[in-house]
matplotlib code that plots the C-alpha trace (Angstrom):
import matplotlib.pyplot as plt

x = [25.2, 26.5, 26.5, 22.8, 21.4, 19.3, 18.3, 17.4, 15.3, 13.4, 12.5, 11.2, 9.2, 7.6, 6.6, 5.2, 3.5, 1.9, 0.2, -1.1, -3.1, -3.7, -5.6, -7.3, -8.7, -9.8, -11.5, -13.6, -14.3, -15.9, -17.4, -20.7, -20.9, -19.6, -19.4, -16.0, -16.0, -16.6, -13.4, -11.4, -12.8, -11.4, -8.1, -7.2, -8.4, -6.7, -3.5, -3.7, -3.1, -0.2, 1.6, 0.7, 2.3, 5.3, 5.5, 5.2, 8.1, 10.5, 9.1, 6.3, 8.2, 7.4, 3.8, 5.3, 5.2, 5.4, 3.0, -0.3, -2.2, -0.9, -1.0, -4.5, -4.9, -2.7, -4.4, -7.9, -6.7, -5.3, -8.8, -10.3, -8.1, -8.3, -12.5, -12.5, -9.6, -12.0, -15.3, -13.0, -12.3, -15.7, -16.8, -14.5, -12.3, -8.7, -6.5, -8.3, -8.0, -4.1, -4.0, -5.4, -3.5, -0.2, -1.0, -0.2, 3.8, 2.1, -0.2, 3.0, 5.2, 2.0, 1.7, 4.8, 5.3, 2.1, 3.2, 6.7, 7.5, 9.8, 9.9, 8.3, 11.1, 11.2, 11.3, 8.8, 6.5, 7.0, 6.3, 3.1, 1.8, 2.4, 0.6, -2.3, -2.1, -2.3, -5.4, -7.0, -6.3, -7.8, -11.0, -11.6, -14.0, -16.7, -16.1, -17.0, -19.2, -16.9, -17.5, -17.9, -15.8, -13.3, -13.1, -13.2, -10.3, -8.0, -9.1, -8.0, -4.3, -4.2, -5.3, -2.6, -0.1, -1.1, -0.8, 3.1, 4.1, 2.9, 4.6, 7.9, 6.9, 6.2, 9.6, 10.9, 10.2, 10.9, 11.9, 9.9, 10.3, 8.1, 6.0, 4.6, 3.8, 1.7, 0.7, -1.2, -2.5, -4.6, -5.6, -7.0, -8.5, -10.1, -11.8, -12.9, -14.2, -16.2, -19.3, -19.2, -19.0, -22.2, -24.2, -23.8, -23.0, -23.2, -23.2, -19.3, -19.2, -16.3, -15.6, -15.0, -12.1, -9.3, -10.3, -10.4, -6.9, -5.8, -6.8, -5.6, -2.0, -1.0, -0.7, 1.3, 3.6, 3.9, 4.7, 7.7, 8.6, 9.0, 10.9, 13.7, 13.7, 14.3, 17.3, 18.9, 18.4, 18.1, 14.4, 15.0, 15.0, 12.4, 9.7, 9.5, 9.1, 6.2, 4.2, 4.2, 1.4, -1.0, -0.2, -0.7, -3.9, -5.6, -5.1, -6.4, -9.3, -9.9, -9.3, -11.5, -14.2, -13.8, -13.1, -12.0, -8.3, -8.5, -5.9, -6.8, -5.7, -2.3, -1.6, -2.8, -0.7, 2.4, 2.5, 2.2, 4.8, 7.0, 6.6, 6.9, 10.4, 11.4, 11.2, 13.1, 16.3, 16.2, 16.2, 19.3, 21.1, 20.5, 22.1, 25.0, 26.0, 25.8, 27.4, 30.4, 30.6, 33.3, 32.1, 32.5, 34.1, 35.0, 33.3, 33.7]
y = [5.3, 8.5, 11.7, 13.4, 10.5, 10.0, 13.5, 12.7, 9.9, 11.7, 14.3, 11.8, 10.1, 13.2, 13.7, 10.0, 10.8, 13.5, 12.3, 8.9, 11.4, 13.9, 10.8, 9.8, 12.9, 13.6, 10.3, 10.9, 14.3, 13.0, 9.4, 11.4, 13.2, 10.1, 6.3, 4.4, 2.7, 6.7, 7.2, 4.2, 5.1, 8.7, 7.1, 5.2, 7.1, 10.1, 7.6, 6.0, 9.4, 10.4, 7.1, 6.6, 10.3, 9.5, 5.8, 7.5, 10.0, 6.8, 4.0, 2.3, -1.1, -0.7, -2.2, -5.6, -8.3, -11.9, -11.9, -10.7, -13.3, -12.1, -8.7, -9.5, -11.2, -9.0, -5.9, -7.3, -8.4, -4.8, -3.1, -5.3, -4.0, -0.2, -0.8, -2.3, 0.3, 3.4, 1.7, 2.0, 5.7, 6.1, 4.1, 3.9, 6.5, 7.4, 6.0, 2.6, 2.0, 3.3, 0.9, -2.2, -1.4, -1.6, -5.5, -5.4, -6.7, -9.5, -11.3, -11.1, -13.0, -15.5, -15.7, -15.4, -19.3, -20.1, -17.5, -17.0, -20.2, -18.1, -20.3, -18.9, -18.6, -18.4, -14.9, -13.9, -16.6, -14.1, -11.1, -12.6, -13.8, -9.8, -8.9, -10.8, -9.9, -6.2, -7.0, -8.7, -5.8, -3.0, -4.9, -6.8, -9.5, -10.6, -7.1, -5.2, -5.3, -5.6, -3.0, -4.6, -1.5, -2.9, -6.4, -4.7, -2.8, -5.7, -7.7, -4.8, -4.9, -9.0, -7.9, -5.8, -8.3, -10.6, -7.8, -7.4, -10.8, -11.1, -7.9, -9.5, -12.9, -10.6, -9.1, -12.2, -13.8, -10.5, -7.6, -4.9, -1.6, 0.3, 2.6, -0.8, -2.2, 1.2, 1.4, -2.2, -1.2, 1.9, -0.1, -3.0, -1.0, 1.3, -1.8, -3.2, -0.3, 1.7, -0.3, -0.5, 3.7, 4.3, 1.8, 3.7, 7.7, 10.3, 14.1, 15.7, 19.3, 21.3, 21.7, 17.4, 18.0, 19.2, 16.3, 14.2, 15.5, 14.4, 11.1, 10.7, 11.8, 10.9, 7.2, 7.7, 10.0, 8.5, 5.0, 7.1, 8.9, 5.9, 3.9, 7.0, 6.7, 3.3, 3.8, 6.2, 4.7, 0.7, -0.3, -0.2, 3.5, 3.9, 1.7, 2.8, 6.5, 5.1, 4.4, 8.4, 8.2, 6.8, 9.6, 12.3, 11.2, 10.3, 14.0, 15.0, 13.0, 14.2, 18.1, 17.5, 14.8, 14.9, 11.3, 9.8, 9.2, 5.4, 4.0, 0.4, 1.3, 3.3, 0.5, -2.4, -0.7, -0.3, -3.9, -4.9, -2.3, -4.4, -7.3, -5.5, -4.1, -7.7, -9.2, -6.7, -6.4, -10.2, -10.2, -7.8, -9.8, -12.3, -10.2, -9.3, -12.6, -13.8, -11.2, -12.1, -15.4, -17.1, -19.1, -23.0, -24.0, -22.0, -20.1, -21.8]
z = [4.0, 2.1, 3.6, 3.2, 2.3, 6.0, 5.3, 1.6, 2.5, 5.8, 3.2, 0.7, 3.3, 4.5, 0.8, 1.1, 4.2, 3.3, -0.3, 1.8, 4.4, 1.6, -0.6, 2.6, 3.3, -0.2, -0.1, 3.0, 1.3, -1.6, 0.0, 0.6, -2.7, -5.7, -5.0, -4.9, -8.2, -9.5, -7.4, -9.2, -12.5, -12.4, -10.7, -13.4, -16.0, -14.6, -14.2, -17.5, -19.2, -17.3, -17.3, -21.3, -22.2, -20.0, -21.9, -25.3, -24.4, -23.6, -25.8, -26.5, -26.0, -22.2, -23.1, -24.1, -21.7, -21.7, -18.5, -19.5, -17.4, -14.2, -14.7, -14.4, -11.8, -10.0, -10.5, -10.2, -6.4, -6.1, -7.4, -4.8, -2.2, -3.3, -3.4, 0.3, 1.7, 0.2, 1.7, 5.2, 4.4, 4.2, 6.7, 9.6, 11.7, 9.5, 12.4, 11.8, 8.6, 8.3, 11.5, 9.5, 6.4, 8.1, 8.5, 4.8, 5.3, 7.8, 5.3, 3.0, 5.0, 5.8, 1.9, 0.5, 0.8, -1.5, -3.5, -4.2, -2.5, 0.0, 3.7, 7.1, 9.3, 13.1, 12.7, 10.3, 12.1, 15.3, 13.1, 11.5, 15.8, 16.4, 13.5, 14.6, 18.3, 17.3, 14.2, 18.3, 20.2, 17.5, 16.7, 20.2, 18.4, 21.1, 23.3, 20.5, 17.4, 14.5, 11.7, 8.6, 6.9, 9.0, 7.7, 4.3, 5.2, 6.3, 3.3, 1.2, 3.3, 2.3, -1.4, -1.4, 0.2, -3.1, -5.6, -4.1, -4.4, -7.4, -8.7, -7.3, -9.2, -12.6, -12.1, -11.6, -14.8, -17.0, -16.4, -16.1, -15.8, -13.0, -16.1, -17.2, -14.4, -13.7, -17.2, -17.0, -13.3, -14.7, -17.6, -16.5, -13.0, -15.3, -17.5, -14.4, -12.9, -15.3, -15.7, -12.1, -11.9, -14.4, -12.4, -9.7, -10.9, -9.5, -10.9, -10.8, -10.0, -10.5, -6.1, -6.8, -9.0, -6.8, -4.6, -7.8, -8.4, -5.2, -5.1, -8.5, -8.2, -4.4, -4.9, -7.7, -6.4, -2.8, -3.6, -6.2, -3.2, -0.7, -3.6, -3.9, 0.4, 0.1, -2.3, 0.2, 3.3, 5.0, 5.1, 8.8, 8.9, 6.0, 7.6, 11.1, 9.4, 7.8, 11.2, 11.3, 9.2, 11.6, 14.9, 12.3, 10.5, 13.9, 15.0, 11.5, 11.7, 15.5, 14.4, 11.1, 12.0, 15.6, 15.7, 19.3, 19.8, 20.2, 22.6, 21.2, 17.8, 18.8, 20.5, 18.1, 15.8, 17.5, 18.5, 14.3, 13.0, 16.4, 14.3, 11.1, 12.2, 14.2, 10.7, 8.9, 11.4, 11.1, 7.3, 7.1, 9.5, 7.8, 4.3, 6.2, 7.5, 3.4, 2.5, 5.0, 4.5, 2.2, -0.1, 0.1, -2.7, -5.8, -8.6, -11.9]

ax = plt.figure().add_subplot(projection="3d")
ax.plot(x, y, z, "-o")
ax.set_aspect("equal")
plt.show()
């Protein structure tokens, strides 16, 4: 690791950190004045413009691509997941959802194999048993009554799991460069969520549109900012960082909605981002040994 770089990627994580509680916040500001699908509809729109003016300032070859079917599927999964985690904003107290969401990298590695055809190891079949022992200990099925927000919430973390692997599968078969990828997200969440928005409007007042702002640009610019942390530092440093985000929105949601500090979900989630981390120490060990080892017989 170059010199800075550690301090370069805690700076671009905080940056990360900060638009994921900003867009939650401005989401449970606005749940009680416009519906979701209003939410998605302004998200995209507001996305589509952005990402098109930056497209037409490089070149608008970035909208060819050989995969048009799975672009669809793959953002129709993902505008499931975004619909499910804003119903848990809504719904559900912060620290939850973040909790839930963070069994995103679990369903992955339990998917990957139908997927991507990648094998469950010994390892990532550890990380996916803690991932399900902390999903146990947060929602305590048959000592408590499980919110349905909830379930919507960690369906939304396994929609998201699909839309990644099939973002690596796109990428696999062509390459594609991160503005299209974006590009065909807004479009295609914006087809399928406007008729879904005017059955369901709801007047916009100018007090919606910073919030509007918010939860237009924070996705965009956090998942940027994790992507530059990642390029500075191991994902083993990155991703632990990451957990940061669900100790600071429980104290926002306790300072701003005075919801409960919930020891169940602290420690629900610690026990998945255990797993989480388990897998990803194993994986660069794994890179290393490779990397080390001679090869068998010669290149030709």
């Amino acid at each position: 690791m170059q010199p800075g770089a550690l301090t370069g990627s805690l700076l671009w994580m905080s940056g990360a950190l900060s638009c994921f509680i900003a867009m939650a916040i401005a989401g449970r500001e606005l749940s009680s004045e416009l519906s979701v699908p209003q939410l998605l509809m302004i998200r995209s729109a507001t996305g589509l413009i952005l990402i098109g003016f930056l497209i037409s300032r490089h070149s608008t070859s970035l909208l060819k691509t050989k995969t048009p079917g799975l672009h669809l599927i793959r953002n129709s999964v993902h505008f499931a997941g975004q619909y499910g985690w804003f119903v848990g904003i809504a719904s559900i107290p912060l620290a939850e959802v973040f909790a839930l969401e963070f069994t995103t990298p679990i369903w992955c590695l339990l998917l990957a194999p139908l997927i991507v055809g990648e094998k469950i190891t010994s390892s990532r079949a550890a990380s996916v048993l803690l991932g399900f022992t902390g999903i146990l200990i947060i929602l305590r099925p048959g000592l408590e009554i499980i919110d349905p927000a909830a379930m919507a919430v960690l369906a939304a973390a396994a929609g998201f799991a699909i839309a990644y692997l099939l973002t690596k599968k796109i990428t696999g078969q062509q390459q594609q460069s991160p503005l299209t990828l974006l590009f065909y997200m807004c479009l295609i969440q914006l087809l399928l969520s406007t008729p879904l928005a005017f059955n369901d409007w709801h007047p916009v007042v100018p007090e919606h549109i910073p919030w509007l702002l918010i939860v237009s640009l924070t996705a965009l610019a956090a998942h940027y900012s994790i992507a530059r942390a990642m390029k500075l530092a191991d994902a083993a440093i990155v991703v632990p960082i990451d957990f940061l985000r669900l100790p600071l929105i429980a104290l926002l949601g306790f300072l701003l909605y005075d919801e409960a500090l919930d020891f169940w979900v602290i420690s629900g989630a610690a026990i998945m981002l255990g797993g989480n981390y388990l897998n990803i120490y194993t994986e660069q060990r794994r890179l290393k040994r490779l990397k080390h080892t001679p090869c068998s017989k010669p290149i030709r």
